[in-house]
Every structure is written in structure tokens, then in C-alpha cells.
C-alpha positions as a Markdown table, in Angstrom:
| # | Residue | x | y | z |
|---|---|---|---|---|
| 1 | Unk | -66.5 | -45.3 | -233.3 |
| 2 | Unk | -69.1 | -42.7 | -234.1 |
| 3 | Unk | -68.1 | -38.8 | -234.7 |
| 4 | Unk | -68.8 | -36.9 | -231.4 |
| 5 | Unk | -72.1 | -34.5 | -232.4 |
| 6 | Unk | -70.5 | -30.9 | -232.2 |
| 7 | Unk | -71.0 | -29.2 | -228.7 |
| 8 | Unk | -70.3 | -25.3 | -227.8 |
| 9 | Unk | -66.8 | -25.1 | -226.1 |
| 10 | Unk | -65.3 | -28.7 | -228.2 |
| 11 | Unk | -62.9 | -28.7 | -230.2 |
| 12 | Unk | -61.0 | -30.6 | -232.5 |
| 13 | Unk | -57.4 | -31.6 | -230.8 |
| 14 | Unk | -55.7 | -30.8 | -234.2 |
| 15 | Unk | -57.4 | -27.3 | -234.5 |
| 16 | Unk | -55.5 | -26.8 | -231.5 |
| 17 | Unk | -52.6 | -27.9 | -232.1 |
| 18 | Unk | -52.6 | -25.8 | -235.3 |
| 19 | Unk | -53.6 | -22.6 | -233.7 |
| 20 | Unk | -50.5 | -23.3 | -231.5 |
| 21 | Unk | -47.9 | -23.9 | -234.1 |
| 22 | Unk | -49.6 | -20.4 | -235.9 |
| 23 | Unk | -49.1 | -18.7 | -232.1 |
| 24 | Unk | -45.1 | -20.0 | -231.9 |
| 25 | Unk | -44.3 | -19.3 | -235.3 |
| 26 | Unk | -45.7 | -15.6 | -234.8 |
| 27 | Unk | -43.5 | -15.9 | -231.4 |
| 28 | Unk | -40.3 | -16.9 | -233.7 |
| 29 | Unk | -40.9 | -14.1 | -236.1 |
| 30 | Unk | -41.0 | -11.5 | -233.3 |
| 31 | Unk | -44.6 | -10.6 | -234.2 |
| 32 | Unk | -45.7 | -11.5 | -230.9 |
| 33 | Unk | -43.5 | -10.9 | -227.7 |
| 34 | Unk | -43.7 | -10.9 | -224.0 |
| 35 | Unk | -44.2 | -8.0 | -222.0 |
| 36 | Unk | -40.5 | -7.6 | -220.1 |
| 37 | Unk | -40.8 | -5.9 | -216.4 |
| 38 | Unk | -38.1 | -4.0 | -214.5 |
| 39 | Unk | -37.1 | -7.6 | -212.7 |
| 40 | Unk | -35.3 | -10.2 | -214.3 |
| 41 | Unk | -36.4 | -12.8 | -211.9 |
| 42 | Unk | -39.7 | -12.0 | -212.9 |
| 43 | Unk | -39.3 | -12.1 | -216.4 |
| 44 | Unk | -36.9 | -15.5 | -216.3 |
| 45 | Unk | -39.6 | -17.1 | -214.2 |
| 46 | Unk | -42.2 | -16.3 | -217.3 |
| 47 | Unk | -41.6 | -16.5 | -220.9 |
| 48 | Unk | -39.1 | -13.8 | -220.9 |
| 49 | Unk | -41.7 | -11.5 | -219.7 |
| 50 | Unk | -45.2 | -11.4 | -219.3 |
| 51 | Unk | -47.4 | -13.3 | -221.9 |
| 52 | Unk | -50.5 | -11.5 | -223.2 |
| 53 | Unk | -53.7 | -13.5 | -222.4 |
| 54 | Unk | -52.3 | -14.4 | -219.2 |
| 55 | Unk | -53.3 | -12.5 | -215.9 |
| 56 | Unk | -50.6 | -12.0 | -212.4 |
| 57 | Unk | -51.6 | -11.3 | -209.3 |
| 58 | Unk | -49.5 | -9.9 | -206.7 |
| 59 | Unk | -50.1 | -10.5 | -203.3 |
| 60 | Unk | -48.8 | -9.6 | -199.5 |
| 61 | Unk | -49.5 | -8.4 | -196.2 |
| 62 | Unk | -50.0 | -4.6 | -196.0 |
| 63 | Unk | -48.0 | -2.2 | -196.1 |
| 64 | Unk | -45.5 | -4.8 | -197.5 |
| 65 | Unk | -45.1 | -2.4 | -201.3 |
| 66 | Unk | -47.6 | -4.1 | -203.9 |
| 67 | Unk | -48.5 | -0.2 | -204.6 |
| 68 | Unk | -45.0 | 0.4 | -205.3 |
| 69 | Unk | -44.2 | -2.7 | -207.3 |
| 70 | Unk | -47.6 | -2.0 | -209.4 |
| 71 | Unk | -46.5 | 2.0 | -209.8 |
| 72 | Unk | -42.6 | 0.6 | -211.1 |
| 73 | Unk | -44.0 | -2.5 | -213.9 |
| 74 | Unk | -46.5 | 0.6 | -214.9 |
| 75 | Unk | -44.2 | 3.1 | -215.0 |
| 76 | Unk | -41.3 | 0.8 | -216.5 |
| 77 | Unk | -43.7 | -0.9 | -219.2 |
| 78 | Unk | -43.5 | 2.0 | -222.0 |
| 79 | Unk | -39.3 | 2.2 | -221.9 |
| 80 | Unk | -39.2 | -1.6 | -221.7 |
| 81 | Unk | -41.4 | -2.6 | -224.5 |
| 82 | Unk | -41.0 | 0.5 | -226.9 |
| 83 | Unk | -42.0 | -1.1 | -230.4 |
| 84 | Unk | -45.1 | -2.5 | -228.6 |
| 85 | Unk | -48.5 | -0.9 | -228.4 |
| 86 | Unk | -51.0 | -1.5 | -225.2 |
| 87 | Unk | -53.2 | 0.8 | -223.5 |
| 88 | Unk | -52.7 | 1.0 | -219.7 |
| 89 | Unk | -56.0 | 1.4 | -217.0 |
| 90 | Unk | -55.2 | 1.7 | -213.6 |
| 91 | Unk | -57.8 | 1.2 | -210.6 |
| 92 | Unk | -56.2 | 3.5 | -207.7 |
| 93 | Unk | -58.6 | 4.0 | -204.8 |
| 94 | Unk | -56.0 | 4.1 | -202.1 |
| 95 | Unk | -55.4 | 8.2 | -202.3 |
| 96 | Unk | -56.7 | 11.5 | -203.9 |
| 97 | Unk | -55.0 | 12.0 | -207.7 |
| 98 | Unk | -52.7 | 14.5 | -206.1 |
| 99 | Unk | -51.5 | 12.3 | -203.7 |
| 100 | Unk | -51.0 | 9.4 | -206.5 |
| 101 | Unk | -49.0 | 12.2 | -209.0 |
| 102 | Unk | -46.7 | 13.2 | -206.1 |
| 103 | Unk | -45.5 | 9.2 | -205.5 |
| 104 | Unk | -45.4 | 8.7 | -209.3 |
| 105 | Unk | -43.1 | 11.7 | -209.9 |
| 106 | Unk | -41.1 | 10.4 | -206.6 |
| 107 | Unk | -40.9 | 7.4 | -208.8 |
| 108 | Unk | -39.9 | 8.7 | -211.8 |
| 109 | Unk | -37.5 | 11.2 | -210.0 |
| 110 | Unk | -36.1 | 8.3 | -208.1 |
| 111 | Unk | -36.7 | 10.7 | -205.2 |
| 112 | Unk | -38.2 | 10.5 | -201.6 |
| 113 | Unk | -42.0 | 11.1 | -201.5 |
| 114 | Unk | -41.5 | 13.9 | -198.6 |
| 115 | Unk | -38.6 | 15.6 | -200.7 |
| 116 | Unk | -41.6 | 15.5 | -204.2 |
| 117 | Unk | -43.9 | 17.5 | -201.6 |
| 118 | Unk | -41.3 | 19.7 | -200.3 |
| 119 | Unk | -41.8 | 18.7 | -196.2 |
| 120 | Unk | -37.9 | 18.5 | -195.2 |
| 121 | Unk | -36.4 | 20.9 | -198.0 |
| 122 | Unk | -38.2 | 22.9 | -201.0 |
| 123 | Unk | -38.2 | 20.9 | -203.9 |
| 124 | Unk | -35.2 | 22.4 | -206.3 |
| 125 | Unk | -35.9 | 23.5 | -209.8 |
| 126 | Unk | -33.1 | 20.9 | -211.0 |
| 127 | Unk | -36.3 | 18.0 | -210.1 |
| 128 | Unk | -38.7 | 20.5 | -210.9 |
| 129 | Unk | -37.6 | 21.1 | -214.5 |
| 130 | Unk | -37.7 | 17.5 | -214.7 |
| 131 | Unk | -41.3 | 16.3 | -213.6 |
| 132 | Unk | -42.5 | 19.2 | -216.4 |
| 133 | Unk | -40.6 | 17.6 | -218.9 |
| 134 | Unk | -41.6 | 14.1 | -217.5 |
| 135 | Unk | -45.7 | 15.4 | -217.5 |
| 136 | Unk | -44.8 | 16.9 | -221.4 |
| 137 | Unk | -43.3 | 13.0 | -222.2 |
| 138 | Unk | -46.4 | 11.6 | -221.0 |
| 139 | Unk | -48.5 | 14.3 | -223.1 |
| 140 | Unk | -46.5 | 13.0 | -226.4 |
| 141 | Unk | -46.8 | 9.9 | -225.6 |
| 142 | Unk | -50.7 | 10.3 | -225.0 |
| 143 | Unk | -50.9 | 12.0 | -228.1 |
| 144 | Unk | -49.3 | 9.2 | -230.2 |
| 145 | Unk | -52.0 | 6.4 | -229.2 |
| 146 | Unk | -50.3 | 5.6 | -225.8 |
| 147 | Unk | -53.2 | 5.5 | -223.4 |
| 148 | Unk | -52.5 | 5.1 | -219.6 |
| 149 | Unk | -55.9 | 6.2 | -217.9 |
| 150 | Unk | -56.6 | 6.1 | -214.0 |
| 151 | Unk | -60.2 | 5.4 | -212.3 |
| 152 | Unk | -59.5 | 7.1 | -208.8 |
| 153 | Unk | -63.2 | 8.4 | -207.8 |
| 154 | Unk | -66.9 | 7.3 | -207.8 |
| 155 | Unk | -68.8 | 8.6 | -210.3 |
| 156 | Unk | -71.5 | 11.1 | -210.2 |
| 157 | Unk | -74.9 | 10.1 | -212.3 |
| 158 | Unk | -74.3 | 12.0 | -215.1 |
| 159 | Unk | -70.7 | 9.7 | -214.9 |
| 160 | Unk | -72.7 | 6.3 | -214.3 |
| 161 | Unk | -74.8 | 7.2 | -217.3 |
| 162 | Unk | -71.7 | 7.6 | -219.6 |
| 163 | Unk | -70.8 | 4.8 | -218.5 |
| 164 | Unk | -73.2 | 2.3 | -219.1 |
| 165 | Unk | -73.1 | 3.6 | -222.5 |
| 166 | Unk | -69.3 | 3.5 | -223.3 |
| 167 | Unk | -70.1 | 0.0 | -221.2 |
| 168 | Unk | -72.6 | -1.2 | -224.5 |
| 169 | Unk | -71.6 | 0.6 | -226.9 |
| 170 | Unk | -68.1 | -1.3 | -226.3 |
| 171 | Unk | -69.6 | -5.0 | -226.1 |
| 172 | Unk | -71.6 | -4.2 | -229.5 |
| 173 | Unk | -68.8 | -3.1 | -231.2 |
| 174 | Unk | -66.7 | -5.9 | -230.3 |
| 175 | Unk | -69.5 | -8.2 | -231.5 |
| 176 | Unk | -69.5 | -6.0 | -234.2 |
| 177 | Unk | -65.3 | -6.6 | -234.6 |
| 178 | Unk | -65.7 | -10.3 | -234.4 |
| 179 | Unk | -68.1 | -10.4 | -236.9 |
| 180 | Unk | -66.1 | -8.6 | -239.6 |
| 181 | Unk | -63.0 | -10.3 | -238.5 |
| 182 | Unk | -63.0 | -13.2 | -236.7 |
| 183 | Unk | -61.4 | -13.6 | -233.4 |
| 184 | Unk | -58.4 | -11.4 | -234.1 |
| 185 | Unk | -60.7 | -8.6 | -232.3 |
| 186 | Unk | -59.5 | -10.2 | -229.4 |
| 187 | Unk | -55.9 | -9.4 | -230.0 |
| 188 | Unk | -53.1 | -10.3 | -232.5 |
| 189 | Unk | -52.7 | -13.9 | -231.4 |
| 190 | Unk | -55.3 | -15.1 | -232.8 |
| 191 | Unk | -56.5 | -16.0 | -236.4 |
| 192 | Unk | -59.0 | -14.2 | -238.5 |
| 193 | Unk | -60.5 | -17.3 | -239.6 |
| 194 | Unk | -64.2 | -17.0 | -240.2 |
| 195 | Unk | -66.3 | -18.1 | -236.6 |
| 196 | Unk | -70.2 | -17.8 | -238.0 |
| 197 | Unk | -72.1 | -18.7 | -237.2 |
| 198 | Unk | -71.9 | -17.8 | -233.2 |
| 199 | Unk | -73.6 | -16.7 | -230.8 |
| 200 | Unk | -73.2 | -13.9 | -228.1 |
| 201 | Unk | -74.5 | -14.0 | -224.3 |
| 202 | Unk | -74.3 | -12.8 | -221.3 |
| 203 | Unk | -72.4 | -15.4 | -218.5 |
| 204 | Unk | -74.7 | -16.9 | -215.9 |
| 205 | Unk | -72.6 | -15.8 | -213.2 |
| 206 | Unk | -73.4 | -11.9 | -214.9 |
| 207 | Unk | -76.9 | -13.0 | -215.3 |
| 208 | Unk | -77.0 | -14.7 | -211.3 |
| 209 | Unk | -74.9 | -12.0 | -209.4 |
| 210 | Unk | -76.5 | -10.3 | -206.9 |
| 211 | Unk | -75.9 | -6.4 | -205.9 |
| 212 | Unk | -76.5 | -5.3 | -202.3 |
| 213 | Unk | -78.7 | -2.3 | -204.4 |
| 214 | Unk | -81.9 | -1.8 | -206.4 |
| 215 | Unk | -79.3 | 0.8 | -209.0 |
| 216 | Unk | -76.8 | -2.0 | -209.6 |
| 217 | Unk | -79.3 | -4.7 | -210.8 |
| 218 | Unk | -81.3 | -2.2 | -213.1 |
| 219 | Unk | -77.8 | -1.1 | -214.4 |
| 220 | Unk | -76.8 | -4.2 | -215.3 |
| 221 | Unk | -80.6 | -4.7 | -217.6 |
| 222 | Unk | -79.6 | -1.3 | -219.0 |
| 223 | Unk | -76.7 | -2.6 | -220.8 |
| 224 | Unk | -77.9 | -6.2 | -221.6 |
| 225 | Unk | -81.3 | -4.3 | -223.0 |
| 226 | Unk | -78.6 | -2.1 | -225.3 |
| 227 | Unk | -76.6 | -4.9 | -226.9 |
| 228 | Unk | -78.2 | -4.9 | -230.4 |
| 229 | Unk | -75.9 | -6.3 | -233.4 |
| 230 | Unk | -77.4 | -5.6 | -236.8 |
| 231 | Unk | -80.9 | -6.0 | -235.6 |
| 232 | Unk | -80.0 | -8.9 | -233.8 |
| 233 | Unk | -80.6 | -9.2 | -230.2 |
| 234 | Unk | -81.0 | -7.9 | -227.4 |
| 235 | Unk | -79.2 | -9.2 | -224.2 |
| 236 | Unk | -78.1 | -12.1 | -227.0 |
| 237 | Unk | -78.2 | -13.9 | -230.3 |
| 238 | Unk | -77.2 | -15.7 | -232.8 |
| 239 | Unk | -75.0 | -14.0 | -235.9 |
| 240 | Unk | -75.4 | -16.2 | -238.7 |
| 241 | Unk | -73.4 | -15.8 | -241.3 |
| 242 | Unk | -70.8 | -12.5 | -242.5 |
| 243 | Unk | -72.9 | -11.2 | -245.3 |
| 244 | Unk | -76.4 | -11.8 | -243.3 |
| 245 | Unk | -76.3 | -11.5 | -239.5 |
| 246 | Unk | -79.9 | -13.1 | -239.7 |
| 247 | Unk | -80.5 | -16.4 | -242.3 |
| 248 | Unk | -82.4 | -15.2 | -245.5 |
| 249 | Unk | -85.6 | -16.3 | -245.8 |
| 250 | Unk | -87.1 | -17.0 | -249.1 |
| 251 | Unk | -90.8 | -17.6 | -250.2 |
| 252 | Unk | -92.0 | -20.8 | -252.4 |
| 253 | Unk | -95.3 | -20.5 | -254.0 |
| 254 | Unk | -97.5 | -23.4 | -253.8 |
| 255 | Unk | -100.6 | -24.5 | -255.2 |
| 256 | Unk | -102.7 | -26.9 | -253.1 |
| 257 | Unk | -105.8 | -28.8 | -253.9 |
| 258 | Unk | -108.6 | -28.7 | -251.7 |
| 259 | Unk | -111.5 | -31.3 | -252.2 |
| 260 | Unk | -114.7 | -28.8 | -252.0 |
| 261 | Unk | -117.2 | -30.5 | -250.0 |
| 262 | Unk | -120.9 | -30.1 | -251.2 |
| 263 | Unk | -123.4 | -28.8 | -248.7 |
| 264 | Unk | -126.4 | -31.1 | -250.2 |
| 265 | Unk | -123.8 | -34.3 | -251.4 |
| 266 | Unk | -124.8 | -37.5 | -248.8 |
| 267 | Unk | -122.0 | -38.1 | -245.7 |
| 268 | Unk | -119.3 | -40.2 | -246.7 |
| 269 | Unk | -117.2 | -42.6 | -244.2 |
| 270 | Unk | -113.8 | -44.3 | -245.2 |
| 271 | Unk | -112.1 | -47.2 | -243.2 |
| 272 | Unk | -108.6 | -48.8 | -244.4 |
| 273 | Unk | -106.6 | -51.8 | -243.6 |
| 274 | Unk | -103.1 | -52.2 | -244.0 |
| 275 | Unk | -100.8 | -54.9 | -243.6 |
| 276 | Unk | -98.4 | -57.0 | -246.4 |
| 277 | Unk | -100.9 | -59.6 | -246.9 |
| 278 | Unk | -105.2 | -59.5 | -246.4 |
| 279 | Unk | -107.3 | -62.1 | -246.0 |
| 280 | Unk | -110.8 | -62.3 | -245.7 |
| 281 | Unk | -112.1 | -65.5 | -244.5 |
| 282 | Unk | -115.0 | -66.9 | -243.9 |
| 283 | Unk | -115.8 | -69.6 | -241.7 |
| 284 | Unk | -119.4 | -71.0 | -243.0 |
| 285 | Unk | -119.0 | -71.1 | -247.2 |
| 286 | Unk | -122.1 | -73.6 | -247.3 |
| 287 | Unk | -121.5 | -74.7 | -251.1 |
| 288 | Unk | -119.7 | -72.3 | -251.6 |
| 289 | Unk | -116.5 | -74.4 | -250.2 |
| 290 | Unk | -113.5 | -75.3 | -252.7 |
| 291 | Unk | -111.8 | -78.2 | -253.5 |
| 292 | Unk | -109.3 | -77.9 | -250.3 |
| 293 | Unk | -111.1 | -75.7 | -247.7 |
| 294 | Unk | -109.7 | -74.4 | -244.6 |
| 295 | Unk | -110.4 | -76.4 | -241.1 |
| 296 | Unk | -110.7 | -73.9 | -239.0 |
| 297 | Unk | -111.2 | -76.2 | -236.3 |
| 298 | Unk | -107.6 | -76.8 | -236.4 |
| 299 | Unk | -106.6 | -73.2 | -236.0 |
| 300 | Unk | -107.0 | -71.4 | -232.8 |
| 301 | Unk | -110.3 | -69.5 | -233.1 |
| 302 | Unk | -108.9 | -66.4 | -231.1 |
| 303 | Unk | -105.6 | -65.8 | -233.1 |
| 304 | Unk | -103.7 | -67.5 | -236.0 |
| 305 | Unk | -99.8 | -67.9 | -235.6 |
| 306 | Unk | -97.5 | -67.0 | -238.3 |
| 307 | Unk | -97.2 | -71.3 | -239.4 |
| 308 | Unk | -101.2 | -70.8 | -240.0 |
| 309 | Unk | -101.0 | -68.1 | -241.9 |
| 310 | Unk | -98.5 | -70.0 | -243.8 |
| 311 | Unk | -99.3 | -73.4 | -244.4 |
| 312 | Unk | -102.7 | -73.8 | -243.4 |
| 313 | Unk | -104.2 | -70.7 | -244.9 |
| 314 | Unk | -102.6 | -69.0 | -247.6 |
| 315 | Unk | -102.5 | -72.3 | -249.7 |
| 316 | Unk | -105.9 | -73.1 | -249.3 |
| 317 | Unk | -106.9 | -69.2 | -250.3 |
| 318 | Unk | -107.6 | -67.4 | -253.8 |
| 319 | Unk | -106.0 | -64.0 | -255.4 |
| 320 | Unk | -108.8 | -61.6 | -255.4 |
| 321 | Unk | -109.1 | -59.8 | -258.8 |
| 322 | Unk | -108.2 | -56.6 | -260.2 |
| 323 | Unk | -111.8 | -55.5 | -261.4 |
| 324 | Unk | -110.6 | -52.5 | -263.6 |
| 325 | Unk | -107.7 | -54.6 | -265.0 |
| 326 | Unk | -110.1 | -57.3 | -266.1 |
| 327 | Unk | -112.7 | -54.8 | -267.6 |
| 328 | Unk | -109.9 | -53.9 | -270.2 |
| 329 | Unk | -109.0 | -57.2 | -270.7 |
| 330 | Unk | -112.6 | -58.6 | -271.6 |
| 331 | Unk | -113.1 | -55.3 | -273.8 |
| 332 | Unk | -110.2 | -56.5 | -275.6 |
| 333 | Unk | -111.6 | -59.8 | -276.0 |
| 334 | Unk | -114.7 | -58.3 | -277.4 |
| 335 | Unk | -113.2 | -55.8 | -279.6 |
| 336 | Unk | -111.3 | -58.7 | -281.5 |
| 337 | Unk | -114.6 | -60.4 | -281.6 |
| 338 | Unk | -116.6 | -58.2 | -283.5 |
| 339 | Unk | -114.4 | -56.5 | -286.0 |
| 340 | Unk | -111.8 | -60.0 | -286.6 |
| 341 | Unk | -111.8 | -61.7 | -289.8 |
| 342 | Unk | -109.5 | -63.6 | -291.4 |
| 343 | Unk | -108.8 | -66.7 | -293.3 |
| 344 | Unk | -110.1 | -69.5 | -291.1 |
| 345 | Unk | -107.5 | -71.0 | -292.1 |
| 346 | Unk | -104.6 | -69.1 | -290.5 |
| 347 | Unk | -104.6 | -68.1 | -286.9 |
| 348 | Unk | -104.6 | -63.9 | -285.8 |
| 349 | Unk | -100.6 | -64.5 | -285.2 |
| 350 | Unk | -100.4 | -64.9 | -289.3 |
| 351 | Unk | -102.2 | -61.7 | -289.9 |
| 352 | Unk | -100.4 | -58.0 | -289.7 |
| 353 | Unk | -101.9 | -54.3 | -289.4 |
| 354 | Unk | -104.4 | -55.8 | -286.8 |
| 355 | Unk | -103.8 | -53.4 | -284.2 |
| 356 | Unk | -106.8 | -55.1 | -281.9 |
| 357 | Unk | -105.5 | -58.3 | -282.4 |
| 358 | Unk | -102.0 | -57.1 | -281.2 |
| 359 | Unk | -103.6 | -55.4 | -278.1 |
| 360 | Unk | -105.1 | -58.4 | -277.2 |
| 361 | Unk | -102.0 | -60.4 | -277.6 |
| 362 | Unk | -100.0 | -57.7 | -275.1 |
| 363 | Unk | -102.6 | -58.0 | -272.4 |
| 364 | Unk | -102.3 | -61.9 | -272.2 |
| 365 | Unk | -98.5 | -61.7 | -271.8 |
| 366 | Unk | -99.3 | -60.4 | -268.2 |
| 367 | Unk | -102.8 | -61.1 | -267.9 |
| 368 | Unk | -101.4 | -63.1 | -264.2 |
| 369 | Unk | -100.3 | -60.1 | -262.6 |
| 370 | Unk | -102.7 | -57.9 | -263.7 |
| 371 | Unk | -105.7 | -59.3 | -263.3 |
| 372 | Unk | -104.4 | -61.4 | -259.6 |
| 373 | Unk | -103.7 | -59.1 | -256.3 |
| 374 | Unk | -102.4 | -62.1 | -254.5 |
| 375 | Unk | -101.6 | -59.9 | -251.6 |
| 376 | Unk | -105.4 | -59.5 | -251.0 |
| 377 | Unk | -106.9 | -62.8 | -250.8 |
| 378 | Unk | -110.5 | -64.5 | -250.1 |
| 379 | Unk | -111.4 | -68.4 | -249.2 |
């Protein structure tokens, strides 16, 4: 069976299998773990936890508590995973920022969201003191490389602007990451095996989406436009290899001959025929005839099969000769002539230091095959 060409997206089935016994072994040494959530259900209905790579949705009716289940795993993730380091980004539309601090200190406090904003009783300084030290936690905690960010407004222009850059400037420098280091940019779990060359591109379903706004689509050009890697690009392209993102070229001098035409020189007109074996027959020879000429009134006169060709015509045809070939070989004869002489008693095989004679004697050794083109022949 042949080899399958190489297509984008294929892969060997024993790469894989190898990049999965790399992924469980970093599993078994604890290099890798899931992410544990506050309910054991959950996590026994996973792999212990949440895996990384993998995406949940939670669903229900509303008003049913996805906010409040969302607000716990979030608020839960740092003291459950503590020797593990993630960034957290939280979409939160549903309220004002005050609003969303008041129900995550209620959280926290594990206190009723009317008692955080002080509508049945004033809040006591017992919980008070305790949402300032909670606020100074998540300060440290900030401060250490533990990101949790939250998008809660639409952004002004100055906003979008900053954020079609940070939007690039991102996507480059991940390009940027793979390039230097494989696909381990992508997270821990995978190897930092070299991946050029590759190529980077924008989806079809980016490139085909359509926005109910003029803004949206002209954003969208705004960032492919900006997605340059090392000169290469934009919008996409190809990163060929980790010392050169674009293939070296190198320059090869040549020198060319060029037949010079003369502008007074007569017009010359060439015409070539090729095949394994010529003939060139004629059909009225006169006298001219050999011993054993062709009857051409036995052949088709339209077209000769392959059987004439081969026993009716080439046997019955001569070698045409070599006219340069013979030139030498009559010269020779010539030469010998003129300057021979010996005892006429002996023959020129008898005689030494006759370099003619030897000449002479080498050219008759193949005088058959170079004198006869028996691939070009006459009748």
C-alpha cells in the first residue's frame, strides 16, 4: 500500500499515541493535575477534577443559581488548587461592579446578600473587618502573579482601541511563542518538539462571520492587517524554519551562451525527425535498384504496419554512412600510403614505431560501427 501524501490536520496514529503516554506519565508524576471544584460529585464525575483543555458548560432555567455556582468554583479555585498557577477572566454583565463585589463578599462571608448591604441590620464590624482582610488577600494574591480580572462594561473608543491592540499584539506574540518553543505555548501539556515549518491563519468561520455593524467588520481587518511575525505576514503565513522565519535565498552565477545572429548573414531554416529507426525510401530507383528491392506493391501504400517495417523493409534496406567518420578513415588510408615502406617482404604488422600504420590498424577494428548508422537507413 502506498504512504498517505502528508495533509494539514493528519497525523501519524503512533505520534499520538506517544504524545499520550508523555501527557499520563506527566499526570503520574503530579506535573499535570486536574483542577478540583468545591463538589465532589463534580470532580468524581471528571478526572478528579476539571482537566485543562477541556471546556464545561453549565446550564438551567433562570433564576435556577448558575451565577452562584460560577461565583463558588471561582471563588473556591485558588484554596483548592494552591500549588497551581492559572489566571482567572470573568464575563459578568448581569449587574453594576458594586452590585457583583457585594454577592462575592456575601460569598465569601457565607452571609446573606441583604445583611453584606446592610438592608435588615447594619453590617457589624466583626464581617466588616473581614471583607478588608479578604480585599487585602486578593491584593497579595494579585501581586504574586494571581490574576482574576472581570469584563463588566462596554468599552468606550479609546477602550476598543486598546483593545484591538492587546487583541494583535497577543496573537503575534503567541506566534511569536510557538515559534521559539514549539507547542508548549499552548500550555504545559504539550511538548516542545520543533513544529516548522507551519503556518498561521485566520479560521473561515472568523473570515465568514458577519456583524450586524460597519465598526465590527473593520475591527476585525484591524487586527488581521496587524498580525506580522518577523516580517512575515499579514493576516497569515508561513514560518519556515526556527533560525529563518522566511527560506534563505541564495544566488548562482551563470554564464549562458547566446548564438549572435548576423544582421547581413542569409535566413536559415531547420526541420528534425525523430524516431528509433529512419528510413528514407524511394519508390522509383530506375537502375538504381539492388539485388533484393522492396515491392511496394505488396505494402499498403497509405501506411506500413510494424511486420513491414520488419520483414519486408528493413532487410531489404542499407546503413547510411557516417561521412565524417569515413573522412578519417580514408585519410588514414592515405597517410599509410604515402609515407609506408617496408620490406616487401613482411607485412606492416611485422614492423614497430609506425605510429600511422598503428592508427590505421585501430580504425579498422571498428570501422562497422563507425562508419554504418544502421538506425538511419536508405533503399
Amino acid at each position: 500500500m502506498d504512504k498517505p501524501k502528508k495533509k494539514y490536520g493528519r497525523k501519524s496514529y503512533v505520534n499520538v499515541l506517544e504524545k499520550g503516554l508523555k501527557y499520563i506519565n506527566k499526570r503520574r508524576n503530579g506535573e499535570i493535575k486536574s483542577l478540583l471544584t468545591p463538589w465532589p460529585s463534580l470532580n468524581e464525575a471528571g478526572v478528579n477534577g476539571l482537566e485543562w483543555g477541556s471546556m464545561l458548560t453549565i446550564g438551567a432555567r433562570p433564576g435556577a443559581g448558575k451565577t452562584m455556582i460560577v461565583s463558588q468554583m471561582l471563588r473556591e479555585a485558588r484554596r483548592l488548587n494552591p500549588d497551581q498557577k492559572f489566571n482567572i477572566l470573568e464575563f459578568q454583565f448581569e449587574m453594576g461592579d458594586e452590585q457583583y463585589a457585594a454577592r462575592q463578599f456575601a460569598g465569601e462571608m457565607a452571609q446573606d446578600y441583604g445583611v453584606i448591604l446592610s438592608t435588615k441590620r447594619q453590617l457589624d464590624d466583626f464581617i466588616l473587618d473581614n471583607i478588608n482582610k479578604y480585599v487585602e488577600h486578593c491584593k497579595d494574591m494579585e501581586s504574586h502573579g494571581q490574576i482574576r480580572e472581570v469584563i463588566s462594561e462596554s468599552l468606550t473608543h479609546t477602550d476598543m482601541e486598546e483593545a484591538i491592540q492587546e487583541a494583535y499584539l497577543e496573537i503575534r506574540h503567541l506566534i511569536y511563542d510557538i515559534h521559539k518553543n514549539g507547542l508548549s505555548a499552548f500550555g504545559p501539556f504539550y511538548d516542545t518538539e520543533d513544529v516548522h515549518p507551519f503556518y498561521f491563519k485566520p479560521t473561515k468561520d472568523f473570515l465568514n462571520r458577519g456583524y450586524p455593524d460597519t465598526g465590527s467588520t473593520f475591527n476585525r481587518m484591524l487586527i488581521l492587517n496587524n498580525i506580522n511575525v518577523m516580517r512575515v505576514g499579514p493576516n497569515n503565513g508561513l514560518i519556515f524554519d526556527k533560525g529563518y522565519a522566511k527560506p534563505k535565498s541564495s544566488s548562482v552565477d551563470e554564464i549562458i551562451e547566446v548564438p549572435v545572429i548576423l544582421p547581413d548573414s542569409p535566413e536559415q531554416t531547420f526541420s528534425s525527425l525523430t524516431a528509433d529507426k529512419i528510413y528514407f525510401l524511394s519508390t522509383d530507383l530506375g537502375s538504381n535498384e539492388g539485388e533484393s528491392p522492396i515491392n511496394f506493391k505488396s505494402l499498403d501504400k497509405y501506411d506500413f504496419t510494424q511486420e513491414d517495417y520488419i520483414k519486408n523493409i528493413d532487410p531489404k534496406t542499407y546503413s547510411t554512412v557516417r561521412g565524417e567518420n569515413l573522412l578519417i578513415l580514408l585519410k588514414s588510408i592515405i597517410q599509410v600510403i604515402f609515407t609506408h615502406r617496408h620490406n616487401p617482404l613482411k607485412s606492416i604488422i611485422g614492423q614497430t614505431e609506425y605510429a600511422e600504420g598503428e592508427e590505421l590498424k585501430k580504425l579498422y577494428q571498428t570501422v562497422e560501427n563507425d562508419i554504418l548508422n544502421k538506425s538511419i537507413r536508405i533503399n
